[in-house]
N, C-alpha and C positions, 0 to 999 in steps of 0.2 A: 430330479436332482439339479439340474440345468435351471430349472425355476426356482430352487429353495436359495442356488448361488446367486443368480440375480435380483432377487427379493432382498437379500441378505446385503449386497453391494448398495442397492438403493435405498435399503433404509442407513446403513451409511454415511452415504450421502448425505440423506434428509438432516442427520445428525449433525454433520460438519456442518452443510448451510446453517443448521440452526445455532450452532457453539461459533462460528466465525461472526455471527449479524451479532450473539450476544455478546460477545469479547467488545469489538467494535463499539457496542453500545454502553456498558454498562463496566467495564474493564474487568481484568481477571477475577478477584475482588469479588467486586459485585455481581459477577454472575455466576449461581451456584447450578449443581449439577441439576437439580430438583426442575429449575426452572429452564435448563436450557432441554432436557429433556423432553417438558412438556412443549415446550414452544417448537418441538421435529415430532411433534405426535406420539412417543413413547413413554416407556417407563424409564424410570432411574437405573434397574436393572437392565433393561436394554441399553442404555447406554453405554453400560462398563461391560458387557457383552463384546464392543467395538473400541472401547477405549477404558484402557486398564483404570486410569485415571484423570483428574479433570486438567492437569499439566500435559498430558500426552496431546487429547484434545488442541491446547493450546497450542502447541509445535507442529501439532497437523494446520491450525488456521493461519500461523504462523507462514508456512510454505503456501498457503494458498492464496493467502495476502500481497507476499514478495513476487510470487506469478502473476497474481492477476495485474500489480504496480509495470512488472518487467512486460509483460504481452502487450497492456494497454502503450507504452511505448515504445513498443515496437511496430502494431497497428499504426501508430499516428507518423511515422519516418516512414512504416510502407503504403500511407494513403496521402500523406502532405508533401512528401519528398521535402524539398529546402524548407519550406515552411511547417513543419512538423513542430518547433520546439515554442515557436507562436503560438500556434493551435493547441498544443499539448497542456503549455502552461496558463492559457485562457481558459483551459476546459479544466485543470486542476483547481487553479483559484478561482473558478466560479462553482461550475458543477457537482465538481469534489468539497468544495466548502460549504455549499448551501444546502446539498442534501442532509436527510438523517444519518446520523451517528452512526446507526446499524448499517447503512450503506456508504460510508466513509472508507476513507483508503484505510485501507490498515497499515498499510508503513505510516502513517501518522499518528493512527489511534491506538495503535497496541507499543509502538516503540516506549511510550513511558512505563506498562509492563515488563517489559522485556528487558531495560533496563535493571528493575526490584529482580527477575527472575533467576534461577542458577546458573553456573556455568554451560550445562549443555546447551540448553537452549538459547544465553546470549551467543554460542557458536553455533549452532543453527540458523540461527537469525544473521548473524555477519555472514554466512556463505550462501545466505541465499539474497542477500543486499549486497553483496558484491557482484554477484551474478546479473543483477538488476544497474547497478552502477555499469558495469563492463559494455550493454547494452546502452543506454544513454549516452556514455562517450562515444561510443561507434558513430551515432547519430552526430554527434558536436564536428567531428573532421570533416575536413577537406579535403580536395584529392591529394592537395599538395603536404597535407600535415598528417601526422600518426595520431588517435585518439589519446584524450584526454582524460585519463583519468581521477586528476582534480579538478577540471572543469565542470565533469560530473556530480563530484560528489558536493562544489559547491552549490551547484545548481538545486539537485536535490534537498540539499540542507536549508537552502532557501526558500523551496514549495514548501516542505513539511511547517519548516519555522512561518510561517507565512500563514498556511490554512490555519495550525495552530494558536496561535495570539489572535487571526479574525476572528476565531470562532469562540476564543477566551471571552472579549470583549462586547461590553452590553450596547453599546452605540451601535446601530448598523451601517451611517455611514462612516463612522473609524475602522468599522472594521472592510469596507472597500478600499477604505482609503492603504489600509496596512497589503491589500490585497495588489492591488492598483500599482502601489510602490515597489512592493518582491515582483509583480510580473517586469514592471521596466527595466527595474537592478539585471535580472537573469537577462533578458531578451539584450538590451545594451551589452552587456558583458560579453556576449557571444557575439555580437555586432561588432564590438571591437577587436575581437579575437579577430574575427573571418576578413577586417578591412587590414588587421596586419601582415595577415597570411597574403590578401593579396599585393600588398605594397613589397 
């Protein structure tokens, strides 16, 4: 019994990995159940086995997207300490932009979904982007200042809008260039915060 539940948990799994790389890649839209099914090794029936529907699905990679955005920044504040939001947004507008689609942040690649989507799920999605913001302003303070929570969100808005228009556009050097500019705009931003805080 102990193996049929962990058998059962891990194909799961398999499924979510494959319905969150196919969101990412192909948007809600276009990636139907048929095909994210076979790309986790199963049947269509397997799938709705684990997820009633292909929207459910989506609210599960949903959460797994806003985690993996909130951990990944929380990793780079507890391994850069001050220099964390350098690091973080060099490695978002490079590494996060130049990979595949299917390994793309999903807080960039599914929010244009999520907007078309119902009401649940744009509340879904706000409480687990708040949750994700909350953590980033943590990061932005100082000992002498309380977090920021529009410092965050502009910041945010700026990676996403950032990867997104570089990765719109056919030039590849426009789109460093559009890269290049969001990381200064944020990093400056917060430079000047931190020189007011200390004046």
């Amino acid at each position: 019994m102990r193996y049929k539940s962990e058998h059962k948990q891990e194909t799961r799994q398999r499924i979510l990995d494959a319905v969150h790389k196919g969101f990412r890649q192909h948007g809600f839209d276009g990636a139907g159940v048929d095909g994210l099914a076979r790309e986790a090794g199963v049947t269509s029936g397997a799938f709705y086995k684990h997820f009633n529907a292909k929207a459910d699905a989506f609210r599960e990679s949903i959460i797994l997207a806003l985690g993996e955005f909130r951990g990944a920044v929380e990793l780079f504040q507890q391994q850069q300490g001050d220099a964390w939001l350098d690091e973080f947004t060099t490695f978002y507008l490079g590494d996060k932009r130049n990979c595949e689609l299917g390994e793309s942040c999903g807080l960039q690649s599914l929010s244009p979904d999520v907007a078309r989507s119902d009401a649940s799920t744009r509340s879904l999605f706000q409480a687990e982007l708040e949750k994700a913001a909350r953590v980033f302003a943590a990061g932005l303070a100082s000992p002498e200042a309380e977090p920021s929570i529009d410092k965050a969100w502009a910041a945010i808005a700026m990676l996403i809008g950032g990867v997104t228009l570089a990765r719109a556009v056919e030039d590849p050097a426009l789109a460093d260039q559009i890269a290049a500019a969001v990381r200064n705009r944020v990093i400056a931003d917060y430079e000047a915060d931190s020189t007011a805080v200390q004046v």
